[in-house]
LOBA-879984 format. One record per residue (C-alpha): x, y, z; residue in three letters. Coordinates in Angstrom, 1 decimal. Layout:
# residues N
      x      y      z residuo
      X      Y      Z     ALA
...
This chain:
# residues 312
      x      y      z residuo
   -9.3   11.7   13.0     UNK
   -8.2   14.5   10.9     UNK
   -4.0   14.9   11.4     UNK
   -3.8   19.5   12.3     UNK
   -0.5   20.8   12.1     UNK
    0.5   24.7   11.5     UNK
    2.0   23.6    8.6     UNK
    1.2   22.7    4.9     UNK
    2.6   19.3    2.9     UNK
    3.6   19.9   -0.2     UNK
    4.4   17.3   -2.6     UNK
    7.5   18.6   -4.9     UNK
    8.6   15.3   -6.0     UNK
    8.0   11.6   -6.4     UNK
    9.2    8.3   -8.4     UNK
    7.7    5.2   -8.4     UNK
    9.9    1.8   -9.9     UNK
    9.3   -1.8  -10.3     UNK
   12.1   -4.3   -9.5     UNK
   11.8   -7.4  -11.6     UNK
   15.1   -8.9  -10.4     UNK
   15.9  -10.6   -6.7     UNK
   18.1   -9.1   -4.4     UNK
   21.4   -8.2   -5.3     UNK
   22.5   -9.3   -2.0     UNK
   20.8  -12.5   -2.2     UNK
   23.3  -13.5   -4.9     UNK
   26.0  -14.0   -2.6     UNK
   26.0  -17.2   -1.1     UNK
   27.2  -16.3    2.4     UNK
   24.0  -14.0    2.5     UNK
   21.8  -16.1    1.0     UNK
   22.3  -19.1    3.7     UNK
   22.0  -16.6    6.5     UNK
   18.7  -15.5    5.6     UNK
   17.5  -18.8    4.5     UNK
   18.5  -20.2    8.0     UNK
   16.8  -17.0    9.7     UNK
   13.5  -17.3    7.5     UNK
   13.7  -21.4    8.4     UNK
   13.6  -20.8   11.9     UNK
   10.7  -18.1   11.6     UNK
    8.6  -20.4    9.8     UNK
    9.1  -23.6   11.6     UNK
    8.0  -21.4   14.8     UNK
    4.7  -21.6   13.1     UNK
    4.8  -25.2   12.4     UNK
    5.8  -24.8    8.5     UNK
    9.2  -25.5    6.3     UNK
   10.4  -23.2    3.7     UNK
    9.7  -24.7    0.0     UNK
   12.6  -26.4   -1.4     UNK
   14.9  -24.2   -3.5     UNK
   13.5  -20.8   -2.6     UNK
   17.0  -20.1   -2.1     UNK
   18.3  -21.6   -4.9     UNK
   19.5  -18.7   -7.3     UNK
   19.0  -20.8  -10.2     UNK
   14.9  -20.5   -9.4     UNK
   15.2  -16.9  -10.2     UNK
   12.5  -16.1   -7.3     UNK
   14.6  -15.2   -3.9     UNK
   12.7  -11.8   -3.0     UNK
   13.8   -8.3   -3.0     UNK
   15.3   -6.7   -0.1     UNK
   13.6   -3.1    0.9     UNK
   17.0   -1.5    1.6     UNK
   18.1   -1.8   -2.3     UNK
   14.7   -0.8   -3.5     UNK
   14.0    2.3   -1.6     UNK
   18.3    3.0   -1.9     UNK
   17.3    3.2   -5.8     UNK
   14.7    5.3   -5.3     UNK
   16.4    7.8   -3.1     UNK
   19.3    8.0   -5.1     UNK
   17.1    8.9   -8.4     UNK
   15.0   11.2   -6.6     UNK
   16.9   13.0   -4.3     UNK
   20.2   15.4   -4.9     UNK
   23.3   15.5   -2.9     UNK
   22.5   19.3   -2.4     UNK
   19.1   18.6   -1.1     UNK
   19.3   17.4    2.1     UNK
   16.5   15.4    3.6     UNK
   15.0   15.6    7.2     UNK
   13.0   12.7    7.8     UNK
   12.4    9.7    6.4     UNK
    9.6    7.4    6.5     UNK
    9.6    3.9    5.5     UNK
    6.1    2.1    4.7     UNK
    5.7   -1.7    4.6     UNK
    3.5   -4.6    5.4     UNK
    5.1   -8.0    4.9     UNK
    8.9   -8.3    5.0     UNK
   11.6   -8.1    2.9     UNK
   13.9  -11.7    2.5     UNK
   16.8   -9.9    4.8     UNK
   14.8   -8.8    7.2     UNK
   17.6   -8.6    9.9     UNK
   18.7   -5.7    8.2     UNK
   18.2   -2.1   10.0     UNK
   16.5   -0.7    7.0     UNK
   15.5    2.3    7.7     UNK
   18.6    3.3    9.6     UNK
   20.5    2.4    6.3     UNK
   18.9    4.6    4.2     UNK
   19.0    7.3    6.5     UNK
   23.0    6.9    5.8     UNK
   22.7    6.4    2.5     UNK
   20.1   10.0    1.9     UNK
   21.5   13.2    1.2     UNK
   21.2   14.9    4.9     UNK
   21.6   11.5    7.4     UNK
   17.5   12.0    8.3     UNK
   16.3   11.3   10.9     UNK
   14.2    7.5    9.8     UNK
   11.2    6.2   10.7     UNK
    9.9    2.6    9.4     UNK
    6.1    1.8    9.8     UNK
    4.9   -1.8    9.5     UNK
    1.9   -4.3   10.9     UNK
   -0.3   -2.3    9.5     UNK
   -1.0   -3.2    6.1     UNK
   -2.1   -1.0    3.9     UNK
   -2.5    1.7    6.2     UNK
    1.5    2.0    6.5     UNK
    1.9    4.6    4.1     UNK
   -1.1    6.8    5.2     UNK
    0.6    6.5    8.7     UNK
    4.2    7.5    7.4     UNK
    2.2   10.3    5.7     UNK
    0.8   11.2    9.4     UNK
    4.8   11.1   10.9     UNK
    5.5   13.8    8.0     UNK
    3.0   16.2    8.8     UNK
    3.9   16.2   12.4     UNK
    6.8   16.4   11.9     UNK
    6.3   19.5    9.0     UNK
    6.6   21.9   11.7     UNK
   10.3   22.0   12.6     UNK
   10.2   22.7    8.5     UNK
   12.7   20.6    5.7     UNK
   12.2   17.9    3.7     UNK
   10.1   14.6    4.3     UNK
   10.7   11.6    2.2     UNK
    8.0    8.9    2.7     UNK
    9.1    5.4    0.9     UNK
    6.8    2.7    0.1     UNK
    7.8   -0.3   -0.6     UNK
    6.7   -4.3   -1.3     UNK
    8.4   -7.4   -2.4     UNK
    6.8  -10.7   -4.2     UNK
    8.1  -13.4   -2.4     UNK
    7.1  -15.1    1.1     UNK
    9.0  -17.9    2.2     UNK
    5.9  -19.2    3.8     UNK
    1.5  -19.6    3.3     UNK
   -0.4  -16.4    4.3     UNK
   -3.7  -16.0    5.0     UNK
   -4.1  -13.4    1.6     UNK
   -2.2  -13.8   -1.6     UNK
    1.1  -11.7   -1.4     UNK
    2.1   -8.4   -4.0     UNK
    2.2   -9.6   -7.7     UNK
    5.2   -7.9   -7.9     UNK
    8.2   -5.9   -6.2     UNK
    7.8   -2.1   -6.4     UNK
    8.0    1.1   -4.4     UNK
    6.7    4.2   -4.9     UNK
    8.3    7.4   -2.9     UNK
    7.0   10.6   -2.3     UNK
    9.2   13.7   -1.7     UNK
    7.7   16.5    0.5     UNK
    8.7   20.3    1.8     UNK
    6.8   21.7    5.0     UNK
    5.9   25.8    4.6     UNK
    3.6   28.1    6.1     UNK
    0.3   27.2    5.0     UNK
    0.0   30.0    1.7     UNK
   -3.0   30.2   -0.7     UNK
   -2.6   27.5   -3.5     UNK
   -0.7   28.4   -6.7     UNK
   -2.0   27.3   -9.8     UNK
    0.8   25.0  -11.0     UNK
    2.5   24.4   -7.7     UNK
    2.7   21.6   -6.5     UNK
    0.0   19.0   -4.9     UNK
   -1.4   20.5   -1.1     UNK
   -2.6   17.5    1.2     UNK
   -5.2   19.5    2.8     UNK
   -6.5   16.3    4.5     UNK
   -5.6   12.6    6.3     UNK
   -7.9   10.6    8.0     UNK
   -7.6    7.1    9.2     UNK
  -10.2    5.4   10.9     UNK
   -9.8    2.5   13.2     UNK
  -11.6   -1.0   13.4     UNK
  -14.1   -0.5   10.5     UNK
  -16.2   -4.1   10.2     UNK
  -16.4   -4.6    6.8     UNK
  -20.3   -4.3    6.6     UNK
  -19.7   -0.8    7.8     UNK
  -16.9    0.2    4.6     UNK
  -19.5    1.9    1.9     UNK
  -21.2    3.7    4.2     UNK
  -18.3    5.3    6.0     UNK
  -16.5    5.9    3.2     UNK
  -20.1    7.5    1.6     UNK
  -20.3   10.1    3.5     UNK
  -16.4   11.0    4.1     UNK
  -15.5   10.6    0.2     UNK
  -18.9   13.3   -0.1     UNK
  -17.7   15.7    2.7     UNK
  -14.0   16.0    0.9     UNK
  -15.3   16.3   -2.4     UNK
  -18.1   19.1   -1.4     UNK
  -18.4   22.1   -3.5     UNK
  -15.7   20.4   -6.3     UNK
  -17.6   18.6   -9.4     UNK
  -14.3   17.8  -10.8     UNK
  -13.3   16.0   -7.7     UNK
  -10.7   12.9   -8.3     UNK
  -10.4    9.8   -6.5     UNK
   -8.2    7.0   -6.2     UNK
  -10.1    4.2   -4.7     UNK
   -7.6    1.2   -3.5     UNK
   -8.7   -2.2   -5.0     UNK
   -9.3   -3.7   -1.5     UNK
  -11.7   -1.1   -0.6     UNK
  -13.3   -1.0   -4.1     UNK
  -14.1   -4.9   -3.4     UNK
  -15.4   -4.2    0.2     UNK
  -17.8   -1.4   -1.5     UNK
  -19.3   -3.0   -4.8     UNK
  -21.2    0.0   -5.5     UNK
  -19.0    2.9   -5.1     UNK
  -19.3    5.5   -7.6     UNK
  -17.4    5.1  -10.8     UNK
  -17.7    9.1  -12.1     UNK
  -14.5   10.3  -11.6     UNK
  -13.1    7.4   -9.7     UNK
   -9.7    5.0  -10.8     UNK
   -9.6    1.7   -9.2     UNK
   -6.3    0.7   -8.2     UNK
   -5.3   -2.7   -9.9     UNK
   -5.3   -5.6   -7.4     UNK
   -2.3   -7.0   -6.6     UNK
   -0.1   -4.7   -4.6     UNK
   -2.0   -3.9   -1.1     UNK
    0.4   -1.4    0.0     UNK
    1.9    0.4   -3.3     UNK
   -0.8    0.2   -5.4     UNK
   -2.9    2.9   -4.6     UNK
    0.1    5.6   -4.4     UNK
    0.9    4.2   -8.0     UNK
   -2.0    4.7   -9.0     UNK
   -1.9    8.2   -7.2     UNK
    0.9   10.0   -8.8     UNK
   -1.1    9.3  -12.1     UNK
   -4.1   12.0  -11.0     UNK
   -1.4   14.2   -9.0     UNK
    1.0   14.9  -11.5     UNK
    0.4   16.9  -15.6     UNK
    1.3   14.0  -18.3     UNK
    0.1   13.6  -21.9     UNK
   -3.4   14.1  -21.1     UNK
   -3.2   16.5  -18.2     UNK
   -1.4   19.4  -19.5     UNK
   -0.3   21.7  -16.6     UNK
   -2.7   24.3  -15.5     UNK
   -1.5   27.6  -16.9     UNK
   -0.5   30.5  -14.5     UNK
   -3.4   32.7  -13.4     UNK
   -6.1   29.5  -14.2     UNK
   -8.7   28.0  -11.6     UNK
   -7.3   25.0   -9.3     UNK
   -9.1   22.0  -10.3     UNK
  -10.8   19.9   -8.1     UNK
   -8.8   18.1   -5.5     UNK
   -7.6   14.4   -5.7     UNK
   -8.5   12.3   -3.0     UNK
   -7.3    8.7   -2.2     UNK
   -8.7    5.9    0.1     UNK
   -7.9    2.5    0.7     UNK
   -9.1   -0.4    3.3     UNK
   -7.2   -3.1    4.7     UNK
  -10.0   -5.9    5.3     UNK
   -7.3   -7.6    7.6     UNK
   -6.6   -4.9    9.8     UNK
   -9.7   -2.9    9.7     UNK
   -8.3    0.3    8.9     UNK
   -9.8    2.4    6.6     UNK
   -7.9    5.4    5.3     UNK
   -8.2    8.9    3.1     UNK
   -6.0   11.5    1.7     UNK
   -7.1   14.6    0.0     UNK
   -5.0   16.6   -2.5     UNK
   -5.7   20.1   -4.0     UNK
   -5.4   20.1   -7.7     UNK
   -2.1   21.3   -9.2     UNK
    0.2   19.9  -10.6     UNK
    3.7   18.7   -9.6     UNK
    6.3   20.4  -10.9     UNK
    9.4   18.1  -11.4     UNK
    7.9   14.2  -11.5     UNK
   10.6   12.0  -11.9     UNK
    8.7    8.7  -12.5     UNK
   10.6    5.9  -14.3     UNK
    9.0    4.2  -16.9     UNK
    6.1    1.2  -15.1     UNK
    7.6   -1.5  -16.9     UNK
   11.5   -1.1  -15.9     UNK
């Protein structure tokens, strides 16, 4: 159902960074063993070993930790003068030092000690629920950060192949009464849906007539479709529409996003006084979980984007 609040989410800022490296902590020995043994005992629960030398830092492939992604993030996004008030963190799998109390790190590490949420088992619904957290939350006012994040490397066989690669996109927001749209503002979500236990026979046409509703009245209507629900719906439209590269379940669609949200090369800025283009909506569907999800966007563009280069 549709998330109401008084309030309007604005996006002011976002980054998004791949991590081609392991874990910094992971290169300590003393670390390393402790989460090998905690992984190792995890695993065997479910009658499997870990494969010989994940561990081994000569093998180059131990796994990122989500507390030194998203502290990378936050620290090139966010200034020490601008406080933050909550903080979401959005995953699906785990990190490889998952005792860690990620989320309430970061909140020590963020300008403003928020107040941290992290949102997991899920899938790829995580981030549209973190997204949900914020907007409630938009009502006492300040700043919402929401953090998504994914790592490479599982110690263990999964039923679906894991991320192709670690990354994490976050996106900084501000909470204000809801005011009429300023062309070259930044980015309104005017819209969040998430529906529950969607069989994957029913996808296209749920997704038909919800994708149609948001993008009434607006020919120039963007969307972002995620790669899982793009395969679940073989004959979605392609007029307008970016398919999200597969590989990355639960970042790729908001790396994908920033793209259509924010003025680059080929997207000059609107100029002051010009119509809002057509809003950018975004939808994704975890065939797992059953969840499918939408976000709608008005049109303007974001006025400090702070996106590192894809490749670093």
């Amino acid at each position: 159902m549709p998330a109401a609040t008084p309030t309007d989410l604005h996006l002011t800022r976002a980054a998004r960074r791949a991590f081609p490296g392991p874990a910094t902590l992971l290169a300590d020995p003393a670390h390393r063993e402790r989460s090998r043994r905690y992984l190792a005992d995890l695993a065997r629960q479910d009658g499997q070993e870990l494969p010989a030398g994940l561990f081994d830092p000569a093998s180059g492939s131990p796994g990122q930790s989500y507390a030194e992604m998203a502290e990378a993030l936050v620290r090139g996004l966010v200034s020490p003068d601008e406080p933050v008030d909550l903080l979401v963190l959005a995953f699906s799998g785990h990190d490889m030092l998952p005792g860690r109390a990620t989320a309430t790190y970061l909140s020590h590490v963020c300008p403003g000690n928020p107040l941290a949420f992290a949102v997991c088992d899920q899938g790829s619904a995580a981030p549209f629920s973190g997204l949900r957290i914020a907007q409630a939350y938009a009502a006492s006012g300040g700043r919402a950060l929401l953090i998504a994040v994914e790592q490479a490397v599982l110690p263990y066989r999964t039923r679906t192949p894991g991320p192709a690669r670690h990354q994490g996109v976050a996106l900084l927001h501000t909470a204000t009464p809801a005011p009429p749209a300023a062309p070259g503002g930044s980015p309104r979500m005017t819209v969040l849906r998430q529906h529950p236990d969607v069989a994957a026979g029913d996808v296209a046409a749920l997704a038909t007539v919800e994708l149609a509703t948001l993008s009434a009245g607006w020919p120039d209507a963007r969307v972002v479709l995620g790669a899982d629900l793009a395969a679940a719906w073989p004959a979605h439209p392609t007029e307008r529409v970016t398919v999200t590269p597969p590989g990355q379940p639960v970042t790729g669609l908001w790396w994908t996003l920033l793209d259509q949200l924010t003025a680059g090369p080929q997207r000059p800025r609107p100029a002051v006084g010009a119509p809002l283009s057509g809003p950018v909506l975004a939808a994704d569907y975890d065939p797992e979980l059953r969840y499918l999800c939408l976000v709608g966007w008005d049109g303007t563009a974001t006025p400090d984007d702070r996106r590192p280069d894809p490749g670093r």
